[in-house]
NUDREN-144540 format. One line per field, with one value per residue (C-alpha): x, y, z. Coordinates in pm, 1 decimal. Example, Ala and Ser with C-alpha at 12.3 -4.5 7.8 and 13.67 -1.06 7.14 Angstrom:
// residues 2
X [1230.0 | 1367.0]
Y [-450.0 | -106.0]
Z [780.0 | 714.0]
// end
This chain:
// residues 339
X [-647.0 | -438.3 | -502.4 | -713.8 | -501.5 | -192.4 | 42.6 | 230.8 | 461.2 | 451.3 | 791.8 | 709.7 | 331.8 | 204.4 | 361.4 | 263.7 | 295.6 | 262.2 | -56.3 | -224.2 | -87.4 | -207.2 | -533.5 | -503.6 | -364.9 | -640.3 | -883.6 | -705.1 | -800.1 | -440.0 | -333.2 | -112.8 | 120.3 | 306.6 | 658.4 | 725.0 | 936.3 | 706.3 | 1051.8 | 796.8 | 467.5 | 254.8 | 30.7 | -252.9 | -265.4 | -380.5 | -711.7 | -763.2 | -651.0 | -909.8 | -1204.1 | -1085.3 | -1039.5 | -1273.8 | -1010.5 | -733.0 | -403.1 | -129.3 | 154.2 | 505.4 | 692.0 | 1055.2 | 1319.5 | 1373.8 | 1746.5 | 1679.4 | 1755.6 | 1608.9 | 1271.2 | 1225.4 | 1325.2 | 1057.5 | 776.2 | 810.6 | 815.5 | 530.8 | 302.0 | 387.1 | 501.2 | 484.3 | 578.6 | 737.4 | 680.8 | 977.9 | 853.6 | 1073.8 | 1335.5 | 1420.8 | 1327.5 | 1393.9 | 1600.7 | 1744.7 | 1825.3 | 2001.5 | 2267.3 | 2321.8 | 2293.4 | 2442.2 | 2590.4 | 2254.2 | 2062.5 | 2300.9 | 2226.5 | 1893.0 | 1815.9 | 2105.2 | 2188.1 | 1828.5 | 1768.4 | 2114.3 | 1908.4 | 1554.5 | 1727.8 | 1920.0 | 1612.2 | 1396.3 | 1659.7 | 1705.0 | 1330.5 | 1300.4 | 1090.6 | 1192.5 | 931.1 | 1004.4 | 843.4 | 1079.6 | 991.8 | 1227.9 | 1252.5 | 1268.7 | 1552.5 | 1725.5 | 1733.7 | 1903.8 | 1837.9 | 1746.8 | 1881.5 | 1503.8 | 1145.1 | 946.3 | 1184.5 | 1178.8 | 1351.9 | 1641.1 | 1738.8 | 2105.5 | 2068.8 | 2284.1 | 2094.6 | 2188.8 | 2114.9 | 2218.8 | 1834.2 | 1879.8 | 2211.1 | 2070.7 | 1758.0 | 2007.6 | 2240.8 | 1971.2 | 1836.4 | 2167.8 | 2168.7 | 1847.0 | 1995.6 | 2306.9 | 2107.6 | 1840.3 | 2193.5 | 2311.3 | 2022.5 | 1744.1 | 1438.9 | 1383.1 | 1107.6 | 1138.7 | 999.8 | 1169.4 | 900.8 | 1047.8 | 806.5 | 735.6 | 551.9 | 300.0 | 49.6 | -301.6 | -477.8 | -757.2 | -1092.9 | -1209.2 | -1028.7 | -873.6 | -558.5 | -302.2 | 46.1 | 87.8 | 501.9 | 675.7 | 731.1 | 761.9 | 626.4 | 908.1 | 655.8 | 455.5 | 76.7 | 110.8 | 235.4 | -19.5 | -232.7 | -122.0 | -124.9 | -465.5 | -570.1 | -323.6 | -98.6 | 204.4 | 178.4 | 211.6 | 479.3 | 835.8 | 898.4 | 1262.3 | 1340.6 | 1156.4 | 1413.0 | 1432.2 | 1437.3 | 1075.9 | 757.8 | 704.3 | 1083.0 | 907.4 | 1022.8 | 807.5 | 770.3 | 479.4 | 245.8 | 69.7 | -210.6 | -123.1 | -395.3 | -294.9 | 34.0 | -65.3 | -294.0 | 32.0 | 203.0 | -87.9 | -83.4 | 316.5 | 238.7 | 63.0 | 268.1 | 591.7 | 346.1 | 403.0 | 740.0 | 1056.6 | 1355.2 | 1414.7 | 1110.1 | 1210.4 | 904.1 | 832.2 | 464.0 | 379.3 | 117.4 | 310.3 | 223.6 | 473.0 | 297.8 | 512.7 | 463.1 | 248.3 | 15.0 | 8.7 | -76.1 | -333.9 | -536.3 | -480.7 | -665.8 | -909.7 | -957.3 | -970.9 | -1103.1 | -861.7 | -553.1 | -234.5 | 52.8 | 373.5 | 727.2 | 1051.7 | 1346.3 | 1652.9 | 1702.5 | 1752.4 | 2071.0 | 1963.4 | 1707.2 | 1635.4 | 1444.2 | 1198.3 | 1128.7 | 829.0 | 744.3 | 694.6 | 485.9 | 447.7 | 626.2 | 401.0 | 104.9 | 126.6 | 360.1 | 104.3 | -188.0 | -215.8 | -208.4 | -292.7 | -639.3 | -681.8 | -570.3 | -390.0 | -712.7 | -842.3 | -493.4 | -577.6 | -911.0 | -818.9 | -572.6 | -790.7 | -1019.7 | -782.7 | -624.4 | -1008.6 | -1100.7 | -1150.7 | -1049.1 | -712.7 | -714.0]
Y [-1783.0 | -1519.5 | -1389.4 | -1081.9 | -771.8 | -902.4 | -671.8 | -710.7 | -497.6 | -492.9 | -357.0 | -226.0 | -246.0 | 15.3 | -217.8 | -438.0 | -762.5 | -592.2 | -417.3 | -736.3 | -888.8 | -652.2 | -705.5 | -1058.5 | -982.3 | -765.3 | -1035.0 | -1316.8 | -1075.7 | -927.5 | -534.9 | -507.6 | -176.1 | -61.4 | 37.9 | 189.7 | 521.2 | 514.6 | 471.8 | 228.5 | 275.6 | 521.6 | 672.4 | 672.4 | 286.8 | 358.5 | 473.3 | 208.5 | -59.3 | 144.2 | 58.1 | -298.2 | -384.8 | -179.1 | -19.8 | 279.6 | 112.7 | 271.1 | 362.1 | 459.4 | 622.9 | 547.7 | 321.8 | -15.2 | 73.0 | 299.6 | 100.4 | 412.9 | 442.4 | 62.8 | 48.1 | 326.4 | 152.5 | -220.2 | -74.9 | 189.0 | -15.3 | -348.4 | -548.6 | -846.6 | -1028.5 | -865.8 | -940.0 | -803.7 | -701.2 | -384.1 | -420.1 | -309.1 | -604.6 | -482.7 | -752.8 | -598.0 | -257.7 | -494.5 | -621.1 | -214.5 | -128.5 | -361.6 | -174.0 | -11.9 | -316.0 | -514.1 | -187.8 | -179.4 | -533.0 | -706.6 | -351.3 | -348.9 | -683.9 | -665.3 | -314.6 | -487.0 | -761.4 | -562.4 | -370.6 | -685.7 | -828.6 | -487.0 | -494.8 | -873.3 | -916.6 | -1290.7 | -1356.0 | -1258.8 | -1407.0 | -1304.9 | -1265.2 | -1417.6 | -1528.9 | -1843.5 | -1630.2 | -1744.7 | -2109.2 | -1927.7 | -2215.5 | -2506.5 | -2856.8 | -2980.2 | -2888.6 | -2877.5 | -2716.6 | -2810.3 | -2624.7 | -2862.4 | -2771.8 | -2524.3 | -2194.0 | -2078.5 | -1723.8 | -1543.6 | -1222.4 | -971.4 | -935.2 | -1333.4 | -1339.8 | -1039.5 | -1263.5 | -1517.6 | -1332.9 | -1211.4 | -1583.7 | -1674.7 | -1357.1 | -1475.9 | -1843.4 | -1718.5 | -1532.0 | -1830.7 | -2080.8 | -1852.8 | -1773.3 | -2067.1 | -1824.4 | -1709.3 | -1797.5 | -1725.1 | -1826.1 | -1793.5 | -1785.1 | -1789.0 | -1626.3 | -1776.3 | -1472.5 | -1308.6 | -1125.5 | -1015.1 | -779.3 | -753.0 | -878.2 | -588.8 | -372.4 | -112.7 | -279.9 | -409.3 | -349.0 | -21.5 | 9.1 | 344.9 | 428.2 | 155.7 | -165.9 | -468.1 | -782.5 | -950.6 | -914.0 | -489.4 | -494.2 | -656.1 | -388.1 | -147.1 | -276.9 | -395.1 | -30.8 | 104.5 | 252.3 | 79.5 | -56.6 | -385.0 | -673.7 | -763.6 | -1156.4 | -1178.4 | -1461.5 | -1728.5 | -1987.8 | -2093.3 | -2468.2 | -2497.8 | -2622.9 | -2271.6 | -2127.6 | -1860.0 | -1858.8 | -2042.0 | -1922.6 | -2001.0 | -1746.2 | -1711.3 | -1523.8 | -1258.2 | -1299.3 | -1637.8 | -1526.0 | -1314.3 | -1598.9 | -1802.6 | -1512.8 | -1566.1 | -1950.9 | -1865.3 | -1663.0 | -1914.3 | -2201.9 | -2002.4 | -1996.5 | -2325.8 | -2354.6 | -2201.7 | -2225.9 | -2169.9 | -2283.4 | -2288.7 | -2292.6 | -2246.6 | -2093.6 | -2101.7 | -2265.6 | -2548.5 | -2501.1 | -2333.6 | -2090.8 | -1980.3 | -1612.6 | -1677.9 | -1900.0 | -1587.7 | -1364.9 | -1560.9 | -1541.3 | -1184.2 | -1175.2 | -1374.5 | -1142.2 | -837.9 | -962.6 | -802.2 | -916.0 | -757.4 | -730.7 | -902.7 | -835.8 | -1100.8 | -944.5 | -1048.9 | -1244.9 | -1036.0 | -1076.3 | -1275.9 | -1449.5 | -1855.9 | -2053.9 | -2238.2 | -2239.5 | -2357.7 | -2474.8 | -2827.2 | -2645.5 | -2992.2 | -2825.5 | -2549.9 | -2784.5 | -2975.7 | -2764.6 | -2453.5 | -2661.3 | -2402.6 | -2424.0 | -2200.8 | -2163.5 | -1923.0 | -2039.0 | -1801.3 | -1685.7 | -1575.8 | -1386.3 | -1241.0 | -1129.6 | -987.7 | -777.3 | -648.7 | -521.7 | -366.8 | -209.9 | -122.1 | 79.3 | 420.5 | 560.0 | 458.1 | 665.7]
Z [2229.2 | 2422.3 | 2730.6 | 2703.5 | 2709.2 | 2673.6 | 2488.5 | 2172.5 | 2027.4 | 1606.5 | 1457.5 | 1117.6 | 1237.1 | 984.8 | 686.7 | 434.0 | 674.8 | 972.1 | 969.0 | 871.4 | 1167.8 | 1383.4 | 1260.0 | 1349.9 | 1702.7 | 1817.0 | 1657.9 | 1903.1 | 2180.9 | 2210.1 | 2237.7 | 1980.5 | 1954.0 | 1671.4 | 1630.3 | 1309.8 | 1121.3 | 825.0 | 584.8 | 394.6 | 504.2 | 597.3 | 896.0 | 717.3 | 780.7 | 1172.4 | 1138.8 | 902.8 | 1158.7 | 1441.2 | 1161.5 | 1110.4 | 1449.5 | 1637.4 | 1883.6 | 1895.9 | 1767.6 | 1992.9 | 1751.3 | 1875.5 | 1581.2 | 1587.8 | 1469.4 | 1553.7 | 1614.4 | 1862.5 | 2166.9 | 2419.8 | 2246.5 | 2206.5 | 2540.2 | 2643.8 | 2402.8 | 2611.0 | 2954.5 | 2871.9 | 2742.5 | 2916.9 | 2623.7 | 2699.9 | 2347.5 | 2013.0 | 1664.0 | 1438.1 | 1092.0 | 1082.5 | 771.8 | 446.3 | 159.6 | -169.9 | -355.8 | -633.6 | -415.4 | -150.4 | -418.3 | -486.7 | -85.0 | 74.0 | 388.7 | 460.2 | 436.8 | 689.2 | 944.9 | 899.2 | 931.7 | 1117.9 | 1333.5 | 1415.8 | 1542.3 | 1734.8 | 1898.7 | 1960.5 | 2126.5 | 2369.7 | 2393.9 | 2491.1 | 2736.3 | 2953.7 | 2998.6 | 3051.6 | 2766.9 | 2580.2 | 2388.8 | 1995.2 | 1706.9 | 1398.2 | 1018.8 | 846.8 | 502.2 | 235.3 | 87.4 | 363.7 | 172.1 | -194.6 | -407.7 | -293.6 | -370.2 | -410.1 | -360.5 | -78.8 | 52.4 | 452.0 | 761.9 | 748.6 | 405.1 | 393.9 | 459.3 | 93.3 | 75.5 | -295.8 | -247.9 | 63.7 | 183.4 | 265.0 | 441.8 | 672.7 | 741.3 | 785.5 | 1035.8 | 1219.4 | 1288.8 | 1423.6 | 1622.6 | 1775.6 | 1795.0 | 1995.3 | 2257.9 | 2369.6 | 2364.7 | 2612.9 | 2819.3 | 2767.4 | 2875.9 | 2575.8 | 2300.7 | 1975.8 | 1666.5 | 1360.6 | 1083.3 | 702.3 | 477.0 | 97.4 | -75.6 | 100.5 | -138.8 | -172.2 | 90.4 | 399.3 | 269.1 | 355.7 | 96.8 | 373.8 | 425.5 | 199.3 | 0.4 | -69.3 | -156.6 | -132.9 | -517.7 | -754.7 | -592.4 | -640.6 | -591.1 | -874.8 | -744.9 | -686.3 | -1069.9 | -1157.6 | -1019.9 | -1145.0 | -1476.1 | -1472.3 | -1355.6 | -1662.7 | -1425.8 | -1635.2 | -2020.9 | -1908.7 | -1659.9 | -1688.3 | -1665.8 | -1583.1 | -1770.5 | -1988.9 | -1964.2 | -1586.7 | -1526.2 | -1490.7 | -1657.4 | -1824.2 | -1846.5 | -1621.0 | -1211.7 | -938.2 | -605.0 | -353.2 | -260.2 | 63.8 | 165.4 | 379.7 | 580.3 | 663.7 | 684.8 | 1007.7 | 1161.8 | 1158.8 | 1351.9 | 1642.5 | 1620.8 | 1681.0 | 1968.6 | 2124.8 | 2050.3 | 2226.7 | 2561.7 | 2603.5 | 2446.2 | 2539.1 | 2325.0 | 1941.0 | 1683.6 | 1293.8 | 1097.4 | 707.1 | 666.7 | 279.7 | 131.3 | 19.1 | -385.2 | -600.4 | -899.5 | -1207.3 | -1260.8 | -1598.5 | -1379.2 | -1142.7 | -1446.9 | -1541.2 | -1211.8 | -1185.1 | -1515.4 | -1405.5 | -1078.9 | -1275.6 | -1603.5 | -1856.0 | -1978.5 | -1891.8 | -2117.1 | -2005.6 | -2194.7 | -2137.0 | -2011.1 | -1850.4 | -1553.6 | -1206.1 | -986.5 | -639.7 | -871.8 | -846.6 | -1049.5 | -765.9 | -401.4 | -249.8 | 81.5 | 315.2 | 575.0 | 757.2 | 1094.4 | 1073.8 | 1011.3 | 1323.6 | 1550.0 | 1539.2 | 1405.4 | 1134.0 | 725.7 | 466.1 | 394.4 | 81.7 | -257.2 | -508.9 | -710.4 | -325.7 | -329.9 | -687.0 | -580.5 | -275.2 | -407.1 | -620.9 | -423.9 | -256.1 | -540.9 | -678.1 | -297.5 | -425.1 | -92.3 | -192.0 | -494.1]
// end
C-alpha cells in the first residue's frame, strides 16, 4: 500500500491502459495525475475516472515531449513517481510511419526523462512491450530471452528501455521498472472505462465488438497457416485490469528497490485468435463472422509469457481468465452511455 497522497503522474492517463491504471492508483490510496494530448483518447474519460474513483482526477493536457509543461506538471503537483503510457502503438501504421513513431515514442521518453531528472523525480515505471522480444526462439517467453523486435513499434519500446537503462548506469538513484505488456484487453467491471480507439480499432477484442454489435460484417484472421495448433496466431491476453494492479504492485516494489527491474506481466497462457473468437461468442452469444486474409507485416506466429519474475518479485499474477476479458469487454461495449 502507498503512502496516502503520494502523487503519481500518468502519461497517456486518459488512454486505453492508462485510465485503468489510474483507477488502480487512486484505489492503492495514491493521487494519480494525468498527462495526456488526447491524440488517442479522449476527455470525456475524466469524469468517468471522478465516478470510478470517487475523487477529481487532475488532468494536465499536453505532450509528453514537451519538456516545459512536464516540467511544470511534476513540480506543481509534487510528483513524486511517473508512469509512462504516452505513445503511439499501431503496428501496421508503424511499418508505414516510421519517423513519427521513433519521435513520438523514443523523442518522448528522451523529454520525460530530462523532465524527471531537472525536477529530481527518479522514480518511472515504463510500459513497455512483448514486441520488444519479435519472435521468440521458444515459449514462455522469459525476460532473458533477445530483444529481436519485427516491427518499428518494438524497436522504439526497445530504444526507449535502453534509454532508461543508460540513465540509472550513470546515476544509480533511479528506479525504474520496465514492464513488457502481452495483450491487454477487456474493460473496467464497471462498464465506464475501457478501449475506445480513435477510428478503426487495430486489436482483436474491440473488433470483436463491433462485430458482435454489427458495426462491421464480420473479423479478418491474418493468416490460417501460422505454425500453431490452429494455423491461426497465438498471443496471451491479459486483463487490463490486472494489467494496472501490476503497475501499483510495481510502484511499490521500486520503494524498496533502486536500480533497473525487467518484468513480463501476461497471464502466462497463449490463446489463438479462433479460441479468442469463440469466447467473444460466448460473451455476447452470437456468432461473428470471420474471413482469412493475408498475413500482416511485423506479424509472428506465438508469444506468450513466463510471468515467474513478476510472480514473486511483485507478488502479483493475473487473476481474470480470457472469458472474464470477453465479458468485460462486453459490457463495456454494451454501456449505452457510450453510444
Amino acid at each position: 500500500m502507498a503512502a496516502m497522497g503520494e502523487v503519481t503522474l500518468v502519461t497517456g492517463g486518459a488512454g486505453y491502459v492508462g485510465s485503468h491504471i489510474v483507477t488502480e492508483l487512486a484505489r492503492s490510496g495514491r493521487l494519480p495525475v494525468v498527462l495526456d494530448n488526447f491524440a488517442n483518447s479522449s476527455s470525456n474519460v475524466l469524469p468517468r475516472l471522478r465516478k470510478i474513483t470517487g475523487q477529481a482526477v487532475p488532468c494536465v493536457e499536453g505532450d509528453v515531449r514537451d519538456r516545459a509543461a512536464v516540467s511544470r506538471a511534476l513540480a506543481d503537483y509534487g510528483v513524486q513517481s511517473v508512469v509512462h503510457c504516452a505513445g503511439l502503438k499501431a503496428v501496421a501504421e508503424g511499418e508505414t510511419q516510421p519517423l513519427r513513431y521513433y519521435d513520438d515514442n523514443v523523442g518522448g521518453a528522451i523529454a520525460l526523462a530530462e523532465a524527471m531528472a531537472k525536477t529530481g523525480v527518479k522514480t518511472l515505471v515504463f510500459s513497455s512491450s512483448a514486441a520488444v522480444y519479435g519472435q521468440p526462439a521458444s515459449n514462455p517467453v522469459t525476460e532473458d530471452a533477445q530483444l529481436k523486435p519485427v516491427n518499428v513499434y518494438g524497436r522504439t519500446k526497445r530504444d526507449v528501455e535502453h534509454v532508461f537503462r543508460g540513465i540509472v548506469e550513470r546515476d544509480a538513484t533511479w528506479r525504474v521498472a520496465l514492464l513488457r505488456y502481452f495483450n491487454p484487453a477487456g474493460a473496467h467491471r464497471s462498464g465506464e472505462i475501457g478501449e475506445a480507439p480513435a477510428g478503426m480499432p487495430n486489436n482483436l477484442v474491440p473488433i470483436l465488438a463491433m462485430a458482435a454489435r454489427g458495426q462491421r460484417d464480420g473479423v479478418d484472421v491474418y493468416g490460417d497457416d501460422w505454425p500453431t495448433t490452429d494455423g491461426t496466431g497465438v498471443r496471451d491476453y491479459i486483463h487490463v485490469m490486472d494489467l494496472a494492479e501490476g503497475h501499483v504492485a510495481a510502484l511499490a516494489h521500486l520503494a524498496q528497490a533502486a536500480g533497473v527491474s525487467t518484468l513480463n506481466l501476461g497471464s502466462g497462457r497463449g490463446y489463438s485468435v479462433l479460441e479468442v473468437i469463440a469466447a467473444f461468442e460466448r460473451a455476447c452469444g452470437c456468432r461473428i463472422a470471420r474471413r482469412v486474409t493475408h498475413r500482416r507485416q511485423g506479424d509472428v506466429a506465438m508469444c506468450f509469457a513466463d510471468p515467474r519474475r513478476a510472480n514473486s518479485t511483485l507478488d502479483w499474477r493475473a487473476q481474470r481468465d480470457l472469458d472474464a476479458i470477453c465479458v468485460d469487454a462486453w459490457r463495456w461495449a454494451t454501456n449505452p452511455a457510450n453510444a
